[in-house]
LUMNUKE-281061 format. One record per residue (C-alpha): x, y, z; residue number from 1. Coordinates in Angstrom, 2 decimals. Example, Ala and Ser with C-alpha at 12.3 -4.5 7.8 and 13.67 -1.06 7.14 Angstrom:
BEGIN
+---------+---------+---------+-----+
!       X !       Y !       Z ! num !
+---------+---------+---------+-----+
!   12.30 !   -4.50 !    7.80 !   1 !
!   13.67 !   -1.06 !    7.14 !   2 !
+---------+---------+---------+-----+
END
This chain:
BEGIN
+---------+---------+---------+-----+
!       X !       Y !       Z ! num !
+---------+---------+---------+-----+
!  141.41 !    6.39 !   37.92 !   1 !
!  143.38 !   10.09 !   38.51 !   2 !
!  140.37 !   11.73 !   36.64 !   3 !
!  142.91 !   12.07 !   33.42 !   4 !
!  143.11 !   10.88 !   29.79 !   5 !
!  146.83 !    9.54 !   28.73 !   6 !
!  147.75 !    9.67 !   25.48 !   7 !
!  150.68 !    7.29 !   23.99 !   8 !
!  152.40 !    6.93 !   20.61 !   9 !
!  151.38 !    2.72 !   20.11 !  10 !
!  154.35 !    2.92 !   17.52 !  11 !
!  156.82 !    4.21 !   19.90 !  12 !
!  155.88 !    3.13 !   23.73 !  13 !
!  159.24 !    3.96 !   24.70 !  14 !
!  158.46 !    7.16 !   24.77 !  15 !
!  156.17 !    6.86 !   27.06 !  16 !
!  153.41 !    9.42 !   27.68 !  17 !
!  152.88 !   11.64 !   25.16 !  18 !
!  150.35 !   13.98 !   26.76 !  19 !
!  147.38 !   14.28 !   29.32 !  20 !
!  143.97 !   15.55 !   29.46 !  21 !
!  142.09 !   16.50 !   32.25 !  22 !
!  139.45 !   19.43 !   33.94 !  23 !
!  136.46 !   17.35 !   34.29 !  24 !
!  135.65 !   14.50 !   36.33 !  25 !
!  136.08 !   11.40 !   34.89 !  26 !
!  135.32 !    9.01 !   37.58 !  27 !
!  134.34 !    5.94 !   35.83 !  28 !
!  135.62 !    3.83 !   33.28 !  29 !
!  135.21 !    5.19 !   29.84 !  30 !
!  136.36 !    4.95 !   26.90 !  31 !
!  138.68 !    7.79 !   24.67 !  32 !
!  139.61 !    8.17 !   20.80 !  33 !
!  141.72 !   10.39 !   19.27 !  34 !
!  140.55 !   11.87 !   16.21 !  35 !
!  141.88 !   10.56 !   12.09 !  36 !
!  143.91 !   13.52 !   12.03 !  37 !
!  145.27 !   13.53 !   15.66 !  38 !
!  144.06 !   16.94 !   16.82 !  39 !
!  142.01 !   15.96 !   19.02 !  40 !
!  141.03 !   13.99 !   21.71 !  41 !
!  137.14 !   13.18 !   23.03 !  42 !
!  136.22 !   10.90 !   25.93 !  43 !
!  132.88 !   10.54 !   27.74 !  44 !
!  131.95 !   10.96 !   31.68 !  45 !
!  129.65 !   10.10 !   34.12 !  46 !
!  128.13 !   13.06 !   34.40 !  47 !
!  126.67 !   12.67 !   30.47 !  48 !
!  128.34 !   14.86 !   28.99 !  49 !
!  131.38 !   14.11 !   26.22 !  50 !
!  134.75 !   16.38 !   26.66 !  51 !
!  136.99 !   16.94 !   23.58 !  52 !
!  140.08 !   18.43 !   23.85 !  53 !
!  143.08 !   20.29 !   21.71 !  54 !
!  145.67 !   17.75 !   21.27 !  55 !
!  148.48 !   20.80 !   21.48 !  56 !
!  146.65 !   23.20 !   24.14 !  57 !
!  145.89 !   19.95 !   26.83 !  58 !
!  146.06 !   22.56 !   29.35 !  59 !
!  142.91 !   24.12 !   28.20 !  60 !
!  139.09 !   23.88 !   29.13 !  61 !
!  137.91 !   21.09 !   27.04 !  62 !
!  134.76 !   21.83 !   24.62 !  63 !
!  131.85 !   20.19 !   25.92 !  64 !
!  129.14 !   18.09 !   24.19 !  65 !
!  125.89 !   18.58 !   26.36 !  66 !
!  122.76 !   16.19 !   24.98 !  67 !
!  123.04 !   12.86 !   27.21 !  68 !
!  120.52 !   11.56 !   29.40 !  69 !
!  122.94 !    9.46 !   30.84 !  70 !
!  126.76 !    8.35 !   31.35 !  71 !
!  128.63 !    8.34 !   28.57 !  72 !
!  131.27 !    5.24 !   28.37 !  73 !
!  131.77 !    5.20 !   24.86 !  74 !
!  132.91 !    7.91 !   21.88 !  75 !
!  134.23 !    7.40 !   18.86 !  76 !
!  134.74 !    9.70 !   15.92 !  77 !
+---------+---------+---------+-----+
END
């Protein structure tokens, strides 16, 4: 609900937070997947567009996917 994507290593939560995403607004609840070879991250938005981002440059602009009529609450790669 900060407007952020969290990403966390499910094999070692004691870690904690691995890294965050963020640059767009991502107001709603919607859903995020990292991609088969962990480089990068992609999560929809309400304002239909889908973000994907560098895993190791976070702090960048994420690329944007344009061609949504509507909110996008699910990705996947």
């Amino acid at each position: 609900m900060d407007n952020r994507v969290y990403l966390c290593d499910n094999l070692q939560l004691e870690k904690g937070l691995v890294q965050s995403f963020s640059g767009v607004g991502l107001n709603i609840f919607v859903k995020a997947a990292i991609s088969l070879d962990a480089s990068n991250v992609v999560c929809g938005s309400s304002d239909g567009n889908a973000y994907v981002w560098k895993v190791d440059k976070s702090q960048e602009y994420p690329t944007i996917l344009k061609s949504h009529d509507g909110k996008v609450t699910t990705v996947t790669w």
